[in-house]
Biopython code that builds the backbone (N, CA, C, O; Angstrom):
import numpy as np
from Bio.PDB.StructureBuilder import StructureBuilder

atoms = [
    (1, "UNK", "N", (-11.140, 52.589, 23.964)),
    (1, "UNK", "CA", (-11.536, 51.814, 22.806)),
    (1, "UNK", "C", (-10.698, 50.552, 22.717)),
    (1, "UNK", "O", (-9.587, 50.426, 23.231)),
    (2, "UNK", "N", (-11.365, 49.602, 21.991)),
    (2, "UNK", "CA", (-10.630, 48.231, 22.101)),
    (2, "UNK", "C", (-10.195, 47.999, 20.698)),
    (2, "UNK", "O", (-11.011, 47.917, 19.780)),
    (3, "UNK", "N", (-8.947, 47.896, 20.535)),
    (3, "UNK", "CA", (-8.280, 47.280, 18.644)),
    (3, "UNK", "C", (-8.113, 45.958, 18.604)),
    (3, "UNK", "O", (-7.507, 45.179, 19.340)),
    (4, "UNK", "N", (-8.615, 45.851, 17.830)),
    (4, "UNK", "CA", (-8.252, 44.280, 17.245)),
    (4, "UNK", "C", (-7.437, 44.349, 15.705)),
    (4, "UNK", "O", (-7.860, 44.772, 14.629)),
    (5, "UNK", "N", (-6.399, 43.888, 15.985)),
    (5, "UNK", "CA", (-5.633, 43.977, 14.391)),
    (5, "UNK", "C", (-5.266, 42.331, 14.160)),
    (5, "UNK", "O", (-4.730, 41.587, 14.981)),
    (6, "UNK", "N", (-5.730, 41.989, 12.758)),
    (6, "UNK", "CA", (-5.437, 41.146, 12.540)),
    (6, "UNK", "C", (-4.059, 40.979, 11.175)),
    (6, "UNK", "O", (-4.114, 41.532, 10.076)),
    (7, "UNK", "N", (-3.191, 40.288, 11.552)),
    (7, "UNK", "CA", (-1.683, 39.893, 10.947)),
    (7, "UNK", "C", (-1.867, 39.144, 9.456)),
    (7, "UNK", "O", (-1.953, 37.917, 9.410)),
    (8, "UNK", "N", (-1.900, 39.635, 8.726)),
    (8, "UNK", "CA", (-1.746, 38.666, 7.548)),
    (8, "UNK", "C", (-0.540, 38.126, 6.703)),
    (8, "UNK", "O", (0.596, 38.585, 6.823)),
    (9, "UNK", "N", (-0.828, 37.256, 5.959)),
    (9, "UNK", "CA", (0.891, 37.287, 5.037)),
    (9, "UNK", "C", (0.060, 37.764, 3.734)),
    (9, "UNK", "O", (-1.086, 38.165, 3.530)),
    (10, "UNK", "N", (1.917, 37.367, 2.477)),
    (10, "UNK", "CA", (1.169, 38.284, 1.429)),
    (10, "UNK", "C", (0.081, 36.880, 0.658)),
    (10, "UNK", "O", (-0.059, 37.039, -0.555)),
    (11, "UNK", "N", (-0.490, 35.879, 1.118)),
    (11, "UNK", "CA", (-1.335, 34.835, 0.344)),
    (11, "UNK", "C", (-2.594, 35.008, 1.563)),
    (11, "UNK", "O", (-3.264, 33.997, 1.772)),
    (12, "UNK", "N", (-2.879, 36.099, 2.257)),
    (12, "UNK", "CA", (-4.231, 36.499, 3.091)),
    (12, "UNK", "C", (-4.224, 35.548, 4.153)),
    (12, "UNK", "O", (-5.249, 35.538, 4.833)),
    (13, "UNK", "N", (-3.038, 34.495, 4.561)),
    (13, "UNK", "CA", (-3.276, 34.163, 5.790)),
    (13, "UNK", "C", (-2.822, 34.558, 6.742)),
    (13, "UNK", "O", (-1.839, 35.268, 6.953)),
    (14, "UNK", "N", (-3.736, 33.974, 7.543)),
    (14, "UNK", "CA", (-3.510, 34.900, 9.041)),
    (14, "UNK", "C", (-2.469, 34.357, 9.921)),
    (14, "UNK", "O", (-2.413, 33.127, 9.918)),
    (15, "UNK", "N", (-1.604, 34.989, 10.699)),
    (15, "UNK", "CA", (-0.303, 35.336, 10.899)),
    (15, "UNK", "C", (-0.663, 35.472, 12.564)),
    (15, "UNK", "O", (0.123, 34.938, 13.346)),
    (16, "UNK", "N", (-1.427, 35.931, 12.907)),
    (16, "UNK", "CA", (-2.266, 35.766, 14.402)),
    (16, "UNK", "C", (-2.688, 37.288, 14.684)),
    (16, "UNK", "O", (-2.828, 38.065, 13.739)),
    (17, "UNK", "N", (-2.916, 37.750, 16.203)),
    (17, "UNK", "CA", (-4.097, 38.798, 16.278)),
    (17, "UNK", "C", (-3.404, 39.740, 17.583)),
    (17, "UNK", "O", (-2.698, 39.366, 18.519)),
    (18, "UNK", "N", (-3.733, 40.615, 17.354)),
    (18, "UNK", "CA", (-3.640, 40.997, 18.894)),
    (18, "UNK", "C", (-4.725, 42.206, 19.098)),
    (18, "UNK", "O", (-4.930, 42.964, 18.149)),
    (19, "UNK", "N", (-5.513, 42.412, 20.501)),
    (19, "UNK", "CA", (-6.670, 42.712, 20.699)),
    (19, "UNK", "C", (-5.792, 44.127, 22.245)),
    (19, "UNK", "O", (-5.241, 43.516, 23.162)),
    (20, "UNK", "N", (-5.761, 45.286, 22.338)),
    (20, "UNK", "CA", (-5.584, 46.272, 22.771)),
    (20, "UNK", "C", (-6.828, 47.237, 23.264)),
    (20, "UNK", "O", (-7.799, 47.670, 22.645)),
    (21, "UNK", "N", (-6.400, 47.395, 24.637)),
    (21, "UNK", "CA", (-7.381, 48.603, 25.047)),
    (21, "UNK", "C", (-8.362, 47.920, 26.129)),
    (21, "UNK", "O", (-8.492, 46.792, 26.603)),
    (22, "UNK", "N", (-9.079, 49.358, 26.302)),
    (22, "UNK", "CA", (-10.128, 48.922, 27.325)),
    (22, "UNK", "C", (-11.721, 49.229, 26.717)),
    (22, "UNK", "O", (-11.736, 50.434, 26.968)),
    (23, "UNK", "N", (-12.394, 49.095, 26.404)),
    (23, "UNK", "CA", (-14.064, 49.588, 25.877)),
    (23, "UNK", "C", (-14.319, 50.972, 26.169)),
    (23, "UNK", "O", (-14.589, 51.859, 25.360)),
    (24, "UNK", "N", (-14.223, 51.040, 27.186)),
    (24, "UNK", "CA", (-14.669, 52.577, 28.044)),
    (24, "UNK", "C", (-16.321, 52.571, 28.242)),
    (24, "UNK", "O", (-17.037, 53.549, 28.458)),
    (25, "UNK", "N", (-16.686, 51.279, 28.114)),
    (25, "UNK", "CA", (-18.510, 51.589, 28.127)),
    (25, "UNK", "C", (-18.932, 51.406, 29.385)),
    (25, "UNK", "O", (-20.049, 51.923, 29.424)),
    (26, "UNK", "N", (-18.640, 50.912, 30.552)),
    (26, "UNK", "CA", (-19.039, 50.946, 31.827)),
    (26, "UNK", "C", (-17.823, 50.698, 32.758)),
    (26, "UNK", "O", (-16.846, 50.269, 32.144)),
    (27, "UNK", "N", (-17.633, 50.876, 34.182)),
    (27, "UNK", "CA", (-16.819, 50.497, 35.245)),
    (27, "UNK", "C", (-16.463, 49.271, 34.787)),
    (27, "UNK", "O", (-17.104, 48.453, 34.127)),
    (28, "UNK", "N", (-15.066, 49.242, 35.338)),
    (28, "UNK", "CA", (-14.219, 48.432, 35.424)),
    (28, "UNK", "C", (-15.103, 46.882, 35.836)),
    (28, "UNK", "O", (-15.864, 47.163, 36.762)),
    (29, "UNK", "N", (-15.200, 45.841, 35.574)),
    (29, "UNK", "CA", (-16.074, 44.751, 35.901)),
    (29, "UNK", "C", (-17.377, 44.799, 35.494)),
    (29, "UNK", "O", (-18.085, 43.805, 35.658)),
    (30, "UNK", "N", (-17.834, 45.843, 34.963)),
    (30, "UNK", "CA", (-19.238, 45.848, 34.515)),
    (30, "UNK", "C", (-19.063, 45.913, 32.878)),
    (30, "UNK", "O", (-19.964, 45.523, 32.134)),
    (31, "UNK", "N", (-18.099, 46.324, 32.500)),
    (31, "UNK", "CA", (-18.329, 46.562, 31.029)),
    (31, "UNK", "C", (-18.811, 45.091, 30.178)),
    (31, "UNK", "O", (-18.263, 43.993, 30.275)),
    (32, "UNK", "N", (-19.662, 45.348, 29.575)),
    (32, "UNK", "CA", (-19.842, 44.199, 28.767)),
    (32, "UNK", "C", (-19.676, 43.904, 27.146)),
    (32, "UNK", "O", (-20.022, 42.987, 26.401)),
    (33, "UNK", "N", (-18.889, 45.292, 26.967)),
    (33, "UNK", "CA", (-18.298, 45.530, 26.039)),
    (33, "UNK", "C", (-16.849, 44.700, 25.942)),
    (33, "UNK", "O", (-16.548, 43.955, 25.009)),
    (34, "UNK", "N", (-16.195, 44.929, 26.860)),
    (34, "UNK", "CA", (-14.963, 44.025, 27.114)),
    (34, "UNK", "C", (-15.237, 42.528, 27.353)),
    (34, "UNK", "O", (-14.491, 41.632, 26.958)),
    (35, "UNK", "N", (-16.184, 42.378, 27.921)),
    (35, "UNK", "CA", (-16.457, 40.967, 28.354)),
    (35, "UNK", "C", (-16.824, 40.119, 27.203)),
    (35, "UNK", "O", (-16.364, 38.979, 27.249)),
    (36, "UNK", "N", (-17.507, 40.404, 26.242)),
    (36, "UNK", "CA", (-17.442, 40.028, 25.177)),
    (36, "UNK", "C", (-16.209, 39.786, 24.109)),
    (36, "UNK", "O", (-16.022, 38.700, 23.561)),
    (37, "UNK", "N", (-15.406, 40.941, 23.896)),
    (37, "UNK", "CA", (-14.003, 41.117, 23.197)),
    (37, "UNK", "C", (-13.203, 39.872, 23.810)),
    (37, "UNK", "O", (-12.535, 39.013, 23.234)),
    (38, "UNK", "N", (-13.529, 40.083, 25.360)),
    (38, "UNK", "CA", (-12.408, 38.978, 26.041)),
    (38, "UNK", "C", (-13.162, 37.528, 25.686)),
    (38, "UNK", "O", (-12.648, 36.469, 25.328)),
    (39, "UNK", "N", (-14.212, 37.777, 25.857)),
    (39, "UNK", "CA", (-14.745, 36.233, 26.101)),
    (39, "UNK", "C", (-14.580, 35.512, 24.870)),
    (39, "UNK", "O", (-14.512, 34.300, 25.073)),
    (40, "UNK", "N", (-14.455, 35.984, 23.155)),
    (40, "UNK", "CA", (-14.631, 35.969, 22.305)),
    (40, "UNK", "C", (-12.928, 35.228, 22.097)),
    (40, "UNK", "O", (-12.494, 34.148, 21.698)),
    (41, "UNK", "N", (-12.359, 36.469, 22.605)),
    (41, "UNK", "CA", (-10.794, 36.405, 21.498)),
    (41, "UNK", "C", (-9.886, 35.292, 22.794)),
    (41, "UNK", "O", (-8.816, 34.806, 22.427)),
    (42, "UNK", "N", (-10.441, 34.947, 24.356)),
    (42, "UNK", "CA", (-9.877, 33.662, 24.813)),
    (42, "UNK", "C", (-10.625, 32.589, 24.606)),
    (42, "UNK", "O", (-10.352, 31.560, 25.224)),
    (43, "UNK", "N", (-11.684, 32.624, 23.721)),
    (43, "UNK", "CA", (-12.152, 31.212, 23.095)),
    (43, "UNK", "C", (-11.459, 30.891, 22.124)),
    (43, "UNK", "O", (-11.029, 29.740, 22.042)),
    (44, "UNK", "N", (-11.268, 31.568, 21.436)),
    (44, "UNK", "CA", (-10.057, 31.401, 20.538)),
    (44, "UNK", "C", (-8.938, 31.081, 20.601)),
    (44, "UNK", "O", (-8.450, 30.130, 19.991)),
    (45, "UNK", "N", (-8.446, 31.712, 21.236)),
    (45, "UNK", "CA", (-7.178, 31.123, 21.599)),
    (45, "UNK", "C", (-6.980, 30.162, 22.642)),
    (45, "UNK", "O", (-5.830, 29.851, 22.951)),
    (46, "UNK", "N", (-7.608, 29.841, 23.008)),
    (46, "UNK", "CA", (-7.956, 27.854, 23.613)),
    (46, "UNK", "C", (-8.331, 27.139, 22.803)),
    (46, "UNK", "O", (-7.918, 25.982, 22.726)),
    (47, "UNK", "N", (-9.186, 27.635, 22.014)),
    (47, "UNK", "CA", (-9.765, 26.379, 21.321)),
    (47, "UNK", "C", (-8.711, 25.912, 20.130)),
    (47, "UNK", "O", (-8.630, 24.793, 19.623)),
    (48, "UNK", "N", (-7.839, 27.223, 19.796)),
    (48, "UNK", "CA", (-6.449, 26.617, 19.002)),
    (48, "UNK", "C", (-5.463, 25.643, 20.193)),
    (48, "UNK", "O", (-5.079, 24.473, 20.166)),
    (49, "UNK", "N", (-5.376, 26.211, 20.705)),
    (49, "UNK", "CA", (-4.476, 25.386, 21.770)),
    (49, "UNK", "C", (-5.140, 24.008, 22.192)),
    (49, "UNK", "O", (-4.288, 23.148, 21.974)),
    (50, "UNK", "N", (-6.610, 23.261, 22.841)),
    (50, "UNK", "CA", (-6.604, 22.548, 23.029)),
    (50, "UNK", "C", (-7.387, 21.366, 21.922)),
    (50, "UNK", "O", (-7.454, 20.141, 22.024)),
    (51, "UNK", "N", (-7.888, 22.235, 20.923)),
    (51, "UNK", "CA", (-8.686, 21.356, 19.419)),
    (51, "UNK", "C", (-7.457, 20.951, 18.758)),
    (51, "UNK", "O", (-7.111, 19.802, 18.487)),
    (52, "UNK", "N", (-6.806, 22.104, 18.520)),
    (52, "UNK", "CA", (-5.451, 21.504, 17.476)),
    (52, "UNK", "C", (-4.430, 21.524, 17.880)),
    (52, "UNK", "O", (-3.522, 21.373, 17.063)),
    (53, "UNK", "N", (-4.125, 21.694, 19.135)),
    (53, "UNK", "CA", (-2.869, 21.401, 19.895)),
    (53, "UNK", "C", (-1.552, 22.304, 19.030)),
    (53, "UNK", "O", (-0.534, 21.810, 18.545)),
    (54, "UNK", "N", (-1.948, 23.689, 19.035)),
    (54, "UNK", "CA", (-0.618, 24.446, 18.634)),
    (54, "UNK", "C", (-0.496, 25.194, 19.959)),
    (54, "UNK", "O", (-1.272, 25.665, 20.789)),
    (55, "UNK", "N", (1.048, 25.076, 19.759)),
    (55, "UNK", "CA", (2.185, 25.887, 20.742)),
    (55, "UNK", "C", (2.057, 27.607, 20.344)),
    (55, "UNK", "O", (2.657, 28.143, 19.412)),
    (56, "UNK", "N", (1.383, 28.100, 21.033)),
    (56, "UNK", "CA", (0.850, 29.541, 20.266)),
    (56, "UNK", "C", (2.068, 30.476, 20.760)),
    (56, "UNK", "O", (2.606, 29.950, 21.735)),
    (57, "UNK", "N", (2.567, 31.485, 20.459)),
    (57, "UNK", "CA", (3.393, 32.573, 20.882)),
    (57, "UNK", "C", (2.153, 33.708, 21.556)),
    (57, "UNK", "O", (1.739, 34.667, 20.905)),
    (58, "UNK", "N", (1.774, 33.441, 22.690)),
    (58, "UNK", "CA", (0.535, 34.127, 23.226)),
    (58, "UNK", "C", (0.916, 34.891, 24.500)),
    (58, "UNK", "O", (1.568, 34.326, 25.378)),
    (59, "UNK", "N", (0.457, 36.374, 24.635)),
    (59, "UNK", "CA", (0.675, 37.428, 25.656)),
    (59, "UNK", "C", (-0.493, 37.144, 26.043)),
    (59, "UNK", "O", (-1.300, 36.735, 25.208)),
    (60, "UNK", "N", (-0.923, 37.313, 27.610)),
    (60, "UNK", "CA", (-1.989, 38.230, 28.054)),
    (60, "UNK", "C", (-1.880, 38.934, 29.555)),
    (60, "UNK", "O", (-1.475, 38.599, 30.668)),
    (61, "UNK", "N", (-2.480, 40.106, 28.938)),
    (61, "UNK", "CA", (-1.969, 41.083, 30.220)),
    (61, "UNK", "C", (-2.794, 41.760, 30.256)),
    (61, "UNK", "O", (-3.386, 41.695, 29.179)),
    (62, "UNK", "N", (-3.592, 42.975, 31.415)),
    (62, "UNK", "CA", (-4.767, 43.898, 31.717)),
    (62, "UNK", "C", (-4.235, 44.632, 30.103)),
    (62, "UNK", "O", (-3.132, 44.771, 29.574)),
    (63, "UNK", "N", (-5.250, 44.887, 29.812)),
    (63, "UNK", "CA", (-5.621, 45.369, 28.382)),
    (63, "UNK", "C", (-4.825, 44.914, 26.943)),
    (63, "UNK", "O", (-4.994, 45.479, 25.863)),
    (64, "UNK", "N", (-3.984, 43.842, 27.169)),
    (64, "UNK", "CA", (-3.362, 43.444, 25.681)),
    (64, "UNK", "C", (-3.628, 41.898, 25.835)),
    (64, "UNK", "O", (-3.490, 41.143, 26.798)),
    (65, "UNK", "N", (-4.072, 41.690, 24.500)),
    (65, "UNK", "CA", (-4.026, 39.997, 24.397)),
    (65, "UNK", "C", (-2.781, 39.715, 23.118)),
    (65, "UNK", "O", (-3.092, 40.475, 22.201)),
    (66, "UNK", "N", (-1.790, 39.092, 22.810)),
    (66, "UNK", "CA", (-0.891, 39.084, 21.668)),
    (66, "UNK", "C", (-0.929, 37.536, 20.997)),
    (66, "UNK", "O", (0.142, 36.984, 21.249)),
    (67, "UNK", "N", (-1.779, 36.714, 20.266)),
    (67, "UNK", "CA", (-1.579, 35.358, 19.759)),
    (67, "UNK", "C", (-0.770, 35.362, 17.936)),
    (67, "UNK", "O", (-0.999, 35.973, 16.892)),
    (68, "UNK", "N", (0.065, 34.479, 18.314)),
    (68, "UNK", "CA", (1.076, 34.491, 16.865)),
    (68, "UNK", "C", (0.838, 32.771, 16.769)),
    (68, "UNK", "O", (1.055, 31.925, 17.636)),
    (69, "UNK", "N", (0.395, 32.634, 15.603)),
    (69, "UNK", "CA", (0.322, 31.336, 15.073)),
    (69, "UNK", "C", (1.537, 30.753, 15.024)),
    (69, "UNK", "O", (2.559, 31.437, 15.084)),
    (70, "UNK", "N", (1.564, 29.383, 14.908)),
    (70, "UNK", "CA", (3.034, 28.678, 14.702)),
    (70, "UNK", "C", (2.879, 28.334, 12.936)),
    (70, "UNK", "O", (1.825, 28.309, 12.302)),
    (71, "UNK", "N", (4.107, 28.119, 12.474)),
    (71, "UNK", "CA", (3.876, 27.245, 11.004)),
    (71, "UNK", "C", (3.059, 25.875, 11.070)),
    (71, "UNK", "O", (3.121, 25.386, 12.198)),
    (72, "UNK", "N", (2.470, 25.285, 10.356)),
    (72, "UNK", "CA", (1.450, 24.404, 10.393)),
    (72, "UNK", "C", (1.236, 24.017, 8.919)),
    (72, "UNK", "O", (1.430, 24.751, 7.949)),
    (73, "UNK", "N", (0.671, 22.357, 8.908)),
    (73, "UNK", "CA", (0.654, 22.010, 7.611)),
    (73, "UNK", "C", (-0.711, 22.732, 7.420)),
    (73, "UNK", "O", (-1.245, 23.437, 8.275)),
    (74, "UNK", "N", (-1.281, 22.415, 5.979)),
    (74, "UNK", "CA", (-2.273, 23.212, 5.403)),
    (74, "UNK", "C", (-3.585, 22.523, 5.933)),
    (74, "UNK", "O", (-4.548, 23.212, 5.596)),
    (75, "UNK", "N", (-3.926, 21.524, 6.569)),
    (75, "UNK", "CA", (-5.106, 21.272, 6.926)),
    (75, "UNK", "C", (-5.080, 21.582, 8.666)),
    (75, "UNK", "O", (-6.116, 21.104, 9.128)),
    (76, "UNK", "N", (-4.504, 22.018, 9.414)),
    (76, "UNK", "CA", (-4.392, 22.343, 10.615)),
    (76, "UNK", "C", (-4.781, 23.901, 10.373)),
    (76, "UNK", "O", (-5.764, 24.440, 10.881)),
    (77, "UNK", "N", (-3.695, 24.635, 9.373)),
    (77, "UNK", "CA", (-3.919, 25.934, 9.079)),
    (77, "UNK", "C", (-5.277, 26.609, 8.736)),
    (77, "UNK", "O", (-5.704, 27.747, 8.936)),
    (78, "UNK", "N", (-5.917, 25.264, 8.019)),
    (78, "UNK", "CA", (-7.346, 25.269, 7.668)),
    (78, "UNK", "C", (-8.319, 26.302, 8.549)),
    (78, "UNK", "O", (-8.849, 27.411, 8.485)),
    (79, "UNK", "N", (-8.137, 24.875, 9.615)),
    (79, "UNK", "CA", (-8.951, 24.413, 10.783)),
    (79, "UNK", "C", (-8.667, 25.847, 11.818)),
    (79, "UNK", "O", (-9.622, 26.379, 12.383)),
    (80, "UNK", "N", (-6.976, 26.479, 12.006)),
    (80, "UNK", "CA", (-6.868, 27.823, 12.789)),
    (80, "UNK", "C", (-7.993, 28.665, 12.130)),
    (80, "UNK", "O", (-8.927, 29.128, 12.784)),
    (81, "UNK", "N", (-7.858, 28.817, 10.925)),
    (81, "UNK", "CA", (-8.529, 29.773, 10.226)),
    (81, "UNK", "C", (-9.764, 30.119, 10.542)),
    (81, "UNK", "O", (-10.271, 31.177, 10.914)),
    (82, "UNK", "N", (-10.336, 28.605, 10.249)),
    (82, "UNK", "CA", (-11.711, 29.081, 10.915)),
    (82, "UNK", "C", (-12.366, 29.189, 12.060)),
    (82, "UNK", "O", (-13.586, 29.326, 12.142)),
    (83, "UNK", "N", (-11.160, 29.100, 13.509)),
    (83, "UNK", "CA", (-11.509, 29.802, 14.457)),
    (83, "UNK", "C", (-10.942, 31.029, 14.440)),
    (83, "UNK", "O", (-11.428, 31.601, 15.416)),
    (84, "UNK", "N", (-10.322, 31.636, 13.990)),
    (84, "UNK", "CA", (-10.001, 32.933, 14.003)),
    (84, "UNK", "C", (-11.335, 33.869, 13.490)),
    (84, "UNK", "O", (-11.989, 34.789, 13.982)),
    (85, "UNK", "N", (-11.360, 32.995, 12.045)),
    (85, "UNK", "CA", (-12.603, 33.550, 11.530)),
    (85, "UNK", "C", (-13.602, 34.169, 12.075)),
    (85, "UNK", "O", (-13.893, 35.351, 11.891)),
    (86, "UNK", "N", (-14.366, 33.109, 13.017)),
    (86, "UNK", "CA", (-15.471, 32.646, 14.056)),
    (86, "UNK", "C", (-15.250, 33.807, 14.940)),
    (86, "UNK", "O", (-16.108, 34.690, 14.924)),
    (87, "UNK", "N", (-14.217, 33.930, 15.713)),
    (87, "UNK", "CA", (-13.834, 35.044, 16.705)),
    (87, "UNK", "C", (-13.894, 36.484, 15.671)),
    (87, "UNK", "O", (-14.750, 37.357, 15.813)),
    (88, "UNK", "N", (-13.100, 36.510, 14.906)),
    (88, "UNK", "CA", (-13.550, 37.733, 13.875)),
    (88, "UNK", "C", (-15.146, 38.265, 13.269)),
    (88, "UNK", "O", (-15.604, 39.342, 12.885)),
    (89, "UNK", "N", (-15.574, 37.128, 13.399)),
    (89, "UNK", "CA", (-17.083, 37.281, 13.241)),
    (89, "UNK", "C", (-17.595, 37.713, 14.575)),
    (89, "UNK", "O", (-18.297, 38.690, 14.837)),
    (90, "UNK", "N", (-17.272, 37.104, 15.103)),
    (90, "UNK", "CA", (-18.468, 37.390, 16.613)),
    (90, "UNK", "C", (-18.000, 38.889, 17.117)),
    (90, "UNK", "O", (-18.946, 39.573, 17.507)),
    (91, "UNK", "N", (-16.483, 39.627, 17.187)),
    (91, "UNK", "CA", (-16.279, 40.939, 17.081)),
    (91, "UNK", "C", (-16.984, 41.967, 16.015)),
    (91, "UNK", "O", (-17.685, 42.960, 16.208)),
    (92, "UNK", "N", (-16.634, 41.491, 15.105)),
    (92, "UNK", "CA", (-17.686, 42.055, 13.914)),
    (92, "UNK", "C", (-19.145, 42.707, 14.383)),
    (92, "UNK", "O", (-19.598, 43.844, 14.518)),
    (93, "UNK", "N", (-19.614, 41.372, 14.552)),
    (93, "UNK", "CA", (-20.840, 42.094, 15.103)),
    (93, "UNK", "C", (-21.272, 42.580, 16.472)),
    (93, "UNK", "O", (-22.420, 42.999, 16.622)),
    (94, "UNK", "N", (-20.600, 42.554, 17.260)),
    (94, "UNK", "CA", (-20.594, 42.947, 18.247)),
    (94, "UNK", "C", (-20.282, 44.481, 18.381)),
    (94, "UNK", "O", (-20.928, 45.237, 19.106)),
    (95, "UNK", "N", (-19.385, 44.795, 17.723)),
    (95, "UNK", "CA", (-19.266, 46.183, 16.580)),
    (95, "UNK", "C", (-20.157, 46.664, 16.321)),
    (95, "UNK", "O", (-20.205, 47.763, 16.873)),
    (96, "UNK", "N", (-21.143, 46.428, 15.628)),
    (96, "UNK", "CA", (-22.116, 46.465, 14.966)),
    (96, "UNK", "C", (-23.005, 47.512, 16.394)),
    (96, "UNK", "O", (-23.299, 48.707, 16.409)),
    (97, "UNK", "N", (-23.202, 46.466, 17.401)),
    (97, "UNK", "CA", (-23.752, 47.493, 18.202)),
    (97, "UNK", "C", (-23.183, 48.524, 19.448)),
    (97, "UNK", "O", (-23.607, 49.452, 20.136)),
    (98, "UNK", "N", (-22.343, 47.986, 19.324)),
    (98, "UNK", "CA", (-21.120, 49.235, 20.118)),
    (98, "UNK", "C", (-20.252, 50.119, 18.929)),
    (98, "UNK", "O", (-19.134, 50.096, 19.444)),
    (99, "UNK", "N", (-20.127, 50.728, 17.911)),
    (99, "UNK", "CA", (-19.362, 50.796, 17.355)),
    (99, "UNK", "C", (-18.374, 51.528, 17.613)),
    (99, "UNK", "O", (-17.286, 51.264, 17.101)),
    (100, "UNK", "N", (-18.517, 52.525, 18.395)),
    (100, "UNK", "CA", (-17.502, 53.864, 18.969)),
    (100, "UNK", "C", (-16.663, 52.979, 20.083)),
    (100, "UNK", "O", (-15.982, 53.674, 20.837)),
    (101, "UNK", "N", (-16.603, 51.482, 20.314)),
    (101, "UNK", "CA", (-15.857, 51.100, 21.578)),
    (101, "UNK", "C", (-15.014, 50.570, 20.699)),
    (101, "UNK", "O", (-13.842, 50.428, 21.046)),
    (102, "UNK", "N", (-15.403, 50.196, 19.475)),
    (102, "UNK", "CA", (-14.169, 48.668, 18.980)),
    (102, "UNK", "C", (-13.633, 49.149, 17.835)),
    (102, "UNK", "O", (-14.237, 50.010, 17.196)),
    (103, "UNK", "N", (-12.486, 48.680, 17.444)),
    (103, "UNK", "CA", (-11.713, 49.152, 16.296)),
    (103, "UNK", "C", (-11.656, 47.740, 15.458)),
    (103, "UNK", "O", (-11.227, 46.828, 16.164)),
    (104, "UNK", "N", (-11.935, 47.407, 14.334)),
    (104, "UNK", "CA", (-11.292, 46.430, 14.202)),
    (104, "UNK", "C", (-10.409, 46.706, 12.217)),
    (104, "UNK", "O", (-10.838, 46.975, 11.095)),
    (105, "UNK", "N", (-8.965, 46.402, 12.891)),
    (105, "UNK", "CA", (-8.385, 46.234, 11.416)),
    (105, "UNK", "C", (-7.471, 44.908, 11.226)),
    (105, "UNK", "O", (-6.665, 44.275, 11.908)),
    (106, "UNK", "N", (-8.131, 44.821, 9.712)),
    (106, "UNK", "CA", (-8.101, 43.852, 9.492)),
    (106, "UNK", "C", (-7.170, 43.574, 7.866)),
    (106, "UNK", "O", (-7.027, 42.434, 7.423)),
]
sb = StructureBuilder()
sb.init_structure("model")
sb.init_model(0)
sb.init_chain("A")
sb.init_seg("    ")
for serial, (resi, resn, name, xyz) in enumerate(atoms, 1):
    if name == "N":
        sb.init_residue(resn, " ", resi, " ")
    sb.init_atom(name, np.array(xyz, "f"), 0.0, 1.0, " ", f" {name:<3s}", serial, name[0])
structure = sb.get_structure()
């Protein structure tokens, strides 16, 4: 199964993500359960890195992804948000039709 936990502070912003596990829905290279999770949560974390140019505190390794936001003024923070969001959405539903593969807490 794949976790996605998302980091908050105590004013509901997000603090960054980290995404664990493997799907278990097909062989290794075929799953398209993962391919999605992955494809989803490294759009994200590029598109923070090369749209808004933050220095991310970012792992990635066979089954862990780890992204930690940097401090940021409030209209950059904005702008993270709603790619995190976006990526939180597109897991969401992707959930929706796998549900026994993905965990997501939030």
């Amino acid at each position: 199964m794949i976790k996605l936990k998302i980091e908050r502070d105590r004013q509901n912003r997000i603090l960054g993500f980290s995404v664990e596990g493997h799907a278990g829905f097909a062989p290794h290279g075929q799953d398209i359960v993962c391919a999605a999770v992955s494809a989803l949560t490294l759009t994200a974390v590029l598109s923070l890195k090369k749209l808004l140019n933050l220095k991310l505190d970012f792992k990635n390794s066979d089954g862990l992804l780890v992204c930690r936001l940097p401090e940021m003024d409030n209209d950059v923070r904005s702008k993270a948000e709603i790619i995190v969001n976006t990526m939180l959405i597109g897991i969401r539903e992707t959930k929706k039709n796998y549900p026994e593969y993905i965990e997501v807490v939030d």
